[in-house]
C-alpha positions as CSV (number, residue, x, y, z in Angstrom):
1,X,0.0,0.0,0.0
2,X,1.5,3.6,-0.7
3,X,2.5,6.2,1.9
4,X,0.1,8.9,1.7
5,X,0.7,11.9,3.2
6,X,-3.4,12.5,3.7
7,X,-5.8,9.5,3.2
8,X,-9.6,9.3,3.8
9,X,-10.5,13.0,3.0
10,X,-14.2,13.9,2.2
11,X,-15.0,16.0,-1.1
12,X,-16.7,18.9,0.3
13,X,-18.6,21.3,-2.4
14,X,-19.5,25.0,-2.1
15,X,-21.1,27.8,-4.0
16,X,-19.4,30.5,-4.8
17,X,-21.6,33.0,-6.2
18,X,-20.7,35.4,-9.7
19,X,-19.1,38.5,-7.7
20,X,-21.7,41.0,-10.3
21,X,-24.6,38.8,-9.0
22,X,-23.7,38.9,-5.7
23,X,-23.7,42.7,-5.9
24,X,-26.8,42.8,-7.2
25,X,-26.1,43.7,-10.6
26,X,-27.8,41.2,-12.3
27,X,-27.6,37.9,-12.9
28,X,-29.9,36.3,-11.3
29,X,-32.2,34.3,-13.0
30,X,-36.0,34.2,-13.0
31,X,-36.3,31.9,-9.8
32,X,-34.1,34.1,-8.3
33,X,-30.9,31.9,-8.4
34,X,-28.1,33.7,-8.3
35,X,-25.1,32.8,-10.9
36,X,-21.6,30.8,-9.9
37,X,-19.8,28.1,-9.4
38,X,-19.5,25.1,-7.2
39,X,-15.9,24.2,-6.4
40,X,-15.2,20.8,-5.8
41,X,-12.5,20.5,-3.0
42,X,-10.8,18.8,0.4
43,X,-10.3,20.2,3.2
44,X,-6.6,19.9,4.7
45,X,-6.0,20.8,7.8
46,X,-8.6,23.0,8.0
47,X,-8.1,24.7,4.7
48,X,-10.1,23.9,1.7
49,X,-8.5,22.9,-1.3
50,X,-9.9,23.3,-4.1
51,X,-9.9,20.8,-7.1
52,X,-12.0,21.8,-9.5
53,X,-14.9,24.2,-10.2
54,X,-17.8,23.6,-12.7
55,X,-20.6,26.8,-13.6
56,X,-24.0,26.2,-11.3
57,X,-26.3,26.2,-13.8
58,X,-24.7,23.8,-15.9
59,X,-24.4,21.5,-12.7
60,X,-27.8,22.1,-11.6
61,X,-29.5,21.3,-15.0
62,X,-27.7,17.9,-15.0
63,X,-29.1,17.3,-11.8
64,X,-32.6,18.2,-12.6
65,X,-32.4,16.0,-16.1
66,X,-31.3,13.3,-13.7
67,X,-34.4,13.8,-11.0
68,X,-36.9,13.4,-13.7
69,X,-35.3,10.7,-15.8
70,X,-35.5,8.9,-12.2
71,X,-39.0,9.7,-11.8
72,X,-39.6,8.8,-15.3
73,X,-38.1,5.3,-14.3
74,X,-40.2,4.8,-11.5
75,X,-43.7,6.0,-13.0
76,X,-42.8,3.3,-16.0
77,X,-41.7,0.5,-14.6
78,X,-45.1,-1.8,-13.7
79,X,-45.6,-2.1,-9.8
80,X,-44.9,-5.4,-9.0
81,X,-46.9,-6.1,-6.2
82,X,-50.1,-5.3,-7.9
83,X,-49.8,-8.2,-10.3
């Protein structure tokens, strides 16, 4: 097994918001969701590091498309305790 200098870290995820949004300039959408980022990141003693960032409305469309394709899966598939 390899030495690791830090093993068993948790990925931690936080939104940072579009600094013109979060000054109320705009950009925030028509529910009101403000635009950013979600970094992806440890934390190391006690600091986060960052690992990688993707754009929240990209991230939070995927995750939408996924809730209904999940919902569409359950509403399809035939109950099988009523047969």
């Amino acid at each position: 097994m390899a030495d690791y200098a830090f093993s068993k870290l948790a990925l931690h995820v936080r939104f940072v918001p579009d600094p013109v949004a979060a000054a109320g300039w705009g950009g925030a959408d028509e529910q009101g969701n403000v635009a950013g980022t979600y970094e992806f990141g440890v934390e190391l003693d006690g600091a986060f590091v960052p690992l990688f960032s993707e754009k929240s409305g990209r991230l939070d469309a995927a995750i939408a498309a996924a809730k209904a394709n999940a919902e569409a899966d359950k509403t399809a598939k035939p109950n099988a305790s009523a047969e």
